[in-house]
FITORBA-65712 format. One record per atom (N, C-alpha, C): residue in three letters; atom name; z, x, y. Coordinates in steps of 0.05 Angstrom, whole numbers. Each point is the difference from the previous one (the first is absolute). Example, Ala and Ser with C-alpha at 12.3 -4.5 7.8 and 13.67 -1.06 7.14 Angstrom:
BEGIN
R  aa at     c3     c1     c2
R ALA  N    156    264   -114
R ALA CA      0    -18     24
R ALA  C      0     18     24
R SER  N    -14     -7     21
R SER CA      1     16     24
R SER  C     14    -15     22
***
This chain:
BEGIN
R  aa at     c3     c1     c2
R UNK  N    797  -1025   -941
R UNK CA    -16     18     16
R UNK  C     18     20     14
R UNK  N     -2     23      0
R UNK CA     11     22      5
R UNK  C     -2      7     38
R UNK  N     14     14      8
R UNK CA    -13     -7     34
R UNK  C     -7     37     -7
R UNK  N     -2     15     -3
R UNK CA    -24     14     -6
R UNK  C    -15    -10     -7
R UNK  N    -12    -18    -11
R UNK CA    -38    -10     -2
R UNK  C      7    -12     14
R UNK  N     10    -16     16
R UNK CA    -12    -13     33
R UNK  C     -5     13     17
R UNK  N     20     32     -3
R UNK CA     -6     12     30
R UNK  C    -35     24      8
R UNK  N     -1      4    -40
R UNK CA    -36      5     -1
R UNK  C    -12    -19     10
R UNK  N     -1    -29     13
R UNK CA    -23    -11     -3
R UNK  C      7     -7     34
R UNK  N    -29    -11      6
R UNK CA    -16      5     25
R UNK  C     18    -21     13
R UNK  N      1    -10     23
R UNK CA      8    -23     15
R UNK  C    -17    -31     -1
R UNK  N    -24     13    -14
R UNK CA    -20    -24     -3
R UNK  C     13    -13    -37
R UNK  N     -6     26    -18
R UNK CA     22     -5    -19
R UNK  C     14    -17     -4
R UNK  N     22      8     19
R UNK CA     30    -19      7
R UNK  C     -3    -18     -3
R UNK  N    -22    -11     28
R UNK CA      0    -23      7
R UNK  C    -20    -19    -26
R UNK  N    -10     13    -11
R UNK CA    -12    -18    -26
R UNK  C     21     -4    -15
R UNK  N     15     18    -16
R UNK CA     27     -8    -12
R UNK  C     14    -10      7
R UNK  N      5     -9     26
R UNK CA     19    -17      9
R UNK  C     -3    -27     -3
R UNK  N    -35     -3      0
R UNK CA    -11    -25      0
R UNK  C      6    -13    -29
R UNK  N     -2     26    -25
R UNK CA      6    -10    -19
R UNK  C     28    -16     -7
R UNK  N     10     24      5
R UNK CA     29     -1     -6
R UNK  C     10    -26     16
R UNK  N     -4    -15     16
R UNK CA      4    -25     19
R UNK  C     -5    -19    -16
R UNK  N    -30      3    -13
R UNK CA    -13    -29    -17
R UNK  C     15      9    -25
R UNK  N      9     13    -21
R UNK CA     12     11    -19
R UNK  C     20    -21      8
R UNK  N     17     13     18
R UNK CA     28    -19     12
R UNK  C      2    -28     -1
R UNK  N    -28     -5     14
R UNK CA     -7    -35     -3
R UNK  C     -3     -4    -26
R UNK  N     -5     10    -10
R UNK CA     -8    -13    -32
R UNK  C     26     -2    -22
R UNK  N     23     17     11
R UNK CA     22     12    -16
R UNK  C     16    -26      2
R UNK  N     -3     -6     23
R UNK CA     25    -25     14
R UNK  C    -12    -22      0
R UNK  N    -28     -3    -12
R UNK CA    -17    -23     -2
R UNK  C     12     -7    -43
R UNK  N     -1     18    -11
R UNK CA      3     -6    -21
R UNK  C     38      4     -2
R UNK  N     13      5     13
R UNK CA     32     -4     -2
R UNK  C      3    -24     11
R UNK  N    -11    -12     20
R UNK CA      3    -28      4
R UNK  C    -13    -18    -20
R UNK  N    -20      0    -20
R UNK CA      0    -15    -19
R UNK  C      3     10    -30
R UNK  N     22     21      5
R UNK CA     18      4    -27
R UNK  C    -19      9    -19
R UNK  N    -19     23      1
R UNK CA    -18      8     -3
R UNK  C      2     28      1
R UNK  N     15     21     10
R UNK CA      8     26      7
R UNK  C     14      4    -27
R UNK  N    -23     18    -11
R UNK CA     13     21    -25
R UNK  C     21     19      7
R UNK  N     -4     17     26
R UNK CA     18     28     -2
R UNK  C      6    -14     25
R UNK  N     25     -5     17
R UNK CA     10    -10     20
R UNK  C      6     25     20
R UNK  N      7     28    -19
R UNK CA      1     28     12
R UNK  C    -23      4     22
R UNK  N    -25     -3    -11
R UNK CA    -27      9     16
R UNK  C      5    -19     31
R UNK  N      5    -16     -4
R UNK CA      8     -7     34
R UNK  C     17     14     11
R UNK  N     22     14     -4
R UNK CA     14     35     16
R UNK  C    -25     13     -2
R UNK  N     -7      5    -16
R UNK CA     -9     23     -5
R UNK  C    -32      6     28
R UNK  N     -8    -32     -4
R UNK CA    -18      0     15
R UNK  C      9     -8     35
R UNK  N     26     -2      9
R UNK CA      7     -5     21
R UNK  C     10     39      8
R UNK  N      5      2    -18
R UNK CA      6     41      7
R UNK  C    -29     12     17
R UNK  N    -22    -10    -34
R UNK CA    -26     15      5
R UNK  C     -4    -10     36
R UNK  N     -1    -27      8
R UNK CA    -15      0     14
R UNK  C     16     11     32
R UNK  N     36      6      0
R UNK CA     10      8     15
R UNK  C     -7     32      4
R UNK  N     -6     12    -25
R UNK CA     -7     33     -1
R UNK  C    -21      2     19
R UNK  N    -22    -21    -13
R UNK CA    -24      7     12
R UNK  C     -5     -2     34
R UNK  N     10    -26      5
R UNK CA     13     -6     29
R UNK  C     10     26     17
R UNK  N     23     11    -11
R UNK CA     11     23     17
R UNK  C    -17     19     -9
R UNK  N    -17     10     -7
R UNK CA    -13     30    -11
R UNK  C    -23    -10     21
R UNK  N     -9    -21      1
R UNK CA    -22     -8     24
R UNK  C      7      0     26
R UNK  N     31     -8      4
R UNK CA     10      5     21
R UNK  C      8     23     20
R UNK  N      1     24    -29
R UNK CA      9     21     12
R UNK  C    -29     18      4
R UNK  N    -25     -8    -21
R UNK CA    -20     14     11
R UNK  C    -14    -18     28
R UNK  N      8    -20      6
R UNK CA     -5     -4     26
R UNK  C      6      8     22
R UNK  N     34      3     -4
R UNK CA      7     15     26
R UNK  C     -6     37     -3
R UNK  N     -5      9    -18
R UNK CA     -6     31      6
R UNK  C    -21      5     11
R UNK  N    -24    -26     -5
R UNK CA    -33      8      3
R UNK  C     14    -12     34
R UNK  N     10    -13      6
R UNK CA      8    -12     35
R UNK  C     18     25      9
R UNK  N     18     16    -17
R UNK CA     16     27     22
R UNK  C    -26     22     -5
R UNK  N    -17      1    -13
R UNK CA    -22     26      3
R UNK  C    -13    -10     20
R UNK  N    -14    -26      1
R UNK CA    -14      2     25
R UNK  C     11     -8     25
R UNK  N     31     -8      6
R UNK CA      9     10     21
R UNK  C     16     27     13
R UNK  N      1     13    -26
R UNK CA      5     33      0
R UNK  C    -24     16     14
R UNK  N    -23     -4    -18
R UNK CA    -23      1     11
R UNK  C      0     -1     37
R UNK  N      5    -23      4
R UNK CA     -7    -10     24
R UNK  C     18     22     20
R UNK  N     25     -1    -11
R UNK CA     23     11     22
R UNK  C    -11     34      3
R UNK  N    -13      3    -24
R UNK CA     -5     28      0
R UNK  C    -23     12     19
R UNK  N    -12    -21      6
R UNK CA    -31      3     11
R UNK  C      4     -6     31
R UNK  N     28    -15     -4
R UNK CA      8     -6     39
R UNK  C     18     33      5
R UNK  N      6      9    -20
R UNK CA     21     20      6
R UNK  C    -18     34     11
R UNK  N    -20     -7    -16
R UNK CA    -28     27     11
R UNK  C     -3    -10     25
R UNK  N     -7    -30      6
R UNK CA     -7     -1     29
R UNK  C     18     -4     25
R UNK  N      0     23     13
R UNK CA     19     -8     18
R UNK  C    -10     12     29
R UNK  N      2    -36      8
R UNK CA     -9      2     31
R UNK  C     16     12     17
R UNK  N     -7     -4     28
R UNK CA     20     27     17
R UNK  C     19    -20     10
R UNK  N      8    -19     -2
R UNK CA     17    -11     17
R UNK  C     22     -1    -32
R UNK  N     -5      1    -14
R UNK CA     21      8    -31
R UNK  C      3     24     -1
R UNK  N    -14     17     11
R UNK CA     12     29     -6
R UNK  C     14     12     13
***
């Protein structure tokens, strides 16, 4: 998975693919412990996916938290009482 298609998709998104990508994981290391894992690769591959997705959620978390405290500073910055001015 490419982190351009993670960074199109919603935060709700994410958080479903993450869910996947977690039980995927369980299942990868469920069949490597009983010698059962065809491609041994897809366990990186699926420990990447689910670190991309992690930080691309992480970083649209904190931008949607600096707009609405930008927001905020901006709206204290119009108001100014007389003992600030």
């Amino acid at each position: 998975m490419k982190a351009n298609e993670i960074r199109e998709m919603t935060p709700a998104e994410l958080e479903a693919k993450l869910g996947e990508l977690k039980a995927e994981l369980f299942n990868l290391r469920f069949q490597h412990t009983i010698n059962q894992l065809e491609n041994p690769h897809r366990l990186t591959e699926v420990k990447r996916d689910i670190a991309r997705v992690m930080t691309i959620l992480r970083q649209k978390n904190l931008l949607r938290f600096l707009l609405v405290n930008l927001a905020t500073l901006v709206a204290c910055l119009h108001f100014k009482p007389c003992c600030l001015a």
